[in-house]
C-alpha positions in Angstrom: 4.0 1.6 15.4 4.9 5.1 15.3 8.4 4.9 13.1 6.0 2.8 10.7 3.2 5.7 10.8 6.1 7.8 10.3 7.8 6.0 8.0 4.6 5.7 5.9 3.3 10.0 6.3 7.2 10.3 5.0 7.3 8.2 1.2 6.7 11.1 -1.4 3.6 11.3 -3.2 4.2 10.6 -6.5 4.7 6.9 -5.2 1.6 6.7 -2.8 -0.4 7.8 -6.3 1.5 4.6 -8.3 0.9 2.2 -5.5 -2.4 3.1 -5.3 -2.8 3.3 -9.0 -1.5 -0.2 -9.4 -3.9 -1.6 -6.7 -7.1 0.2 -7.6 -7.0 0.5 -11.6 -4.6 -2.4 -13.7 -1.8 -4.1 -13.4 -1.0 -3.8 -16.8 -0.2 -0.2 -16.1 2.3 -0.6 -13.7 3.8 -3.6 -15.6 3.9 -1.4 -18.9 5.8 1.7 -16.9 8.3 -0.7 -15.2 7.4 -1.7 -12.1 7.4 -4.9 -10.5 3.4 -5.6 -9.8 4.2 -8.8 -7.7 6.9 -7.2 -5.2 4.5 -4.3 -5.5 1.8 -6.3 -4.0 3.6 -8.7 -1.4 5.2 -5.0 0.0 2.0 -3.3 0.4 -0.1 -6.7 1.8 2.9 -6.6 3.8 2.4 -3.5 5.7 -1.4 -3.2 5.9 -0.9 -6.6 7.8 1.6 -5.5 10.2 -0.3 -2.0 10.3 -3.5 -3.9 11.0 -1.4 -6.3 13.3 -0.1 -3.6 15.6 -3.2 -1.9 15.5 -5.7 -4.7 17.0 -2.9 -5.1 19.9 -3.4 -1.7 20.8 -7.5 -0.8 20.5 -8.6 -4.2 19.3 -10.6 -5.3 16.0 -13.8 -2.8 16.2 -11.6 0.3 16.0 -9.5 -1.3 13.7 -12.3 -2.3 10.8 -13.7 0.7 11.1 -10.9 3.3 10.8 -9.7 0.8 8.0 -13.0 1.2 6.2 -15.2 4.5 7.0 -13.1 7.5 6.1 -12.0 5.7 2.4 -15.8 4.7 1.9 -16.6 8.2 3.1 -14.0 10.2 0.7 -15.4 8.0 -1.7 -18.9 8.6 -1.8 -17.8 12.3 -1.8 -15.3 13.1 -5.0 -13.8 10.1 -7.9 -10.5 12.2 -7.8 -7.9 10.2 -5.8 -5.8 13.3 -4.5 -9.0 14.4 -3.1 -10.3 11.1 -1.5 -6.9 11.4 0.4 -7.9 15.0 2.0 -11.1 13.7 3.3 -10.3 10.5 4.1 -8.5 12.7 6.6 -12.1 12.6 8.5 -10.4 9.5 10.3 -7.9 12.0 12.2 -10.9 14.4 12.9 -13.6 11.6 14.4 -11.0 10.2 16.5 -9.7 13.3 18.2 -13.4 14.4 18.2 -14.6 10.7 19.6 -11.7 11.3 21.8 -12.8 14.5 23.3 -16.6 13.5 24.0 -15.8 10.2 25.5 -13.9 12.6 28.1 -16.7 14.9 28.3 -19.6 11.8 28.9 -16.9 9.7 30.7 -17.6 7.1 28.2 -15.7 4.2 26.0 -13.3 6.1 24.0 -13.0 3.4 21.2 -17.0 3.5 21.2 -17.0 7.2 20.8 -14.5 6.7 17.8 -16.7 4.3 16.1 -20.5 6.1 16.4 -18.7 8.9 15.6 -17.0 7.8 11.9 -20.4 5.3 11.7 -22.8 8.3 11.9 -20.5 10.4 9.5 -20.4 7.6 7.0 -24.2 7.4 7.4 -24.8 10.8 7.0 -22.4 10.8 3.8 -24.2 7.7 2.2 -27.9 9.8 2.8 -26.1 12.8 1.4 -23.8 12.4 -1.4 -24.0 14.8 -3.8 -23.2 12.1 -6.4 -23.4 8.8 -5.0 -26.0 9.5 -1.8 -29.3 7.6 -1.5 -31.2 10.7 -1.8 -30.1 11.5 -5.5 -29.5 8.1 -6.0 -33.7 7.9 -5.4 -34.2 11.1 -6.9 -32.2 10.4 -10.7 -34.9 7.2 -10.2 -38.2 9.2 -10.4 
């Protein structure tokens, strides 16, 4: 798990911004600049399933939907930009070190920690959004 992690942090930018490019937006972009969308896909379903796969044997399905869900839903409610989604999407690291720390401090669940922690986040986010956020959402309505 942690040579994949590793192995992952280490491919160079530029192709994390394609991949992602060719998932989120069109195919027909990555077809028309040479890439090969069907390998593209079966590589990357690949490893999200053996990331996901390795992950539930470790801290089990909870843990794993939400830290595959909250911090990209998060960074998305905040900015449209996708270099900037990845920087606080980063709020995954932070809620799990910080769910981490009060679980020592209340001798409670740490998984359970992780999860109230990136749940009330994402909640506070969804309220808040300076674009996006129920309150302007309700105020752009009046």
């Amino acid at each position: 798990m942690l040579i994949a992690a590793i192995t992952l942090v280490t491919i160079p930018w530029c192709c994390v911004k394609i991949y992602c490019f060719f998932l989120v937006l069109t195919q027909l972009h990555a077809r028309s600049i040479g890439l090969n969308t069907v390998a593209l896909y079966y590589i990357l379903l690949s490893v999200l399933s053996l990331t996901i796969v390795a992950a539930l044997q470790t801290v089990g399905i909870i843990l794993v939907v939400v830290h595959a869900r909250h911090p990209g839903a998060t960074a998305y409610l905040l900015t449209d930009r996708f270099d900037h989604m990845m920087l606080i999407a980063a709020v995954g690291v932070f809620s799990s070190v910080m769910g981490t720390y009060i679980s020592y401090h209340i001798d409670g669940a740490t998984g359970g920690c992780i999860v109230v922690l990136q749940t009330l986040i994402f909640v506070g986010t969804m309220i808040f959004a300076p674009k996006h956020g129920l309150l302007i959402v309700a105020a752009r309505r009046k």
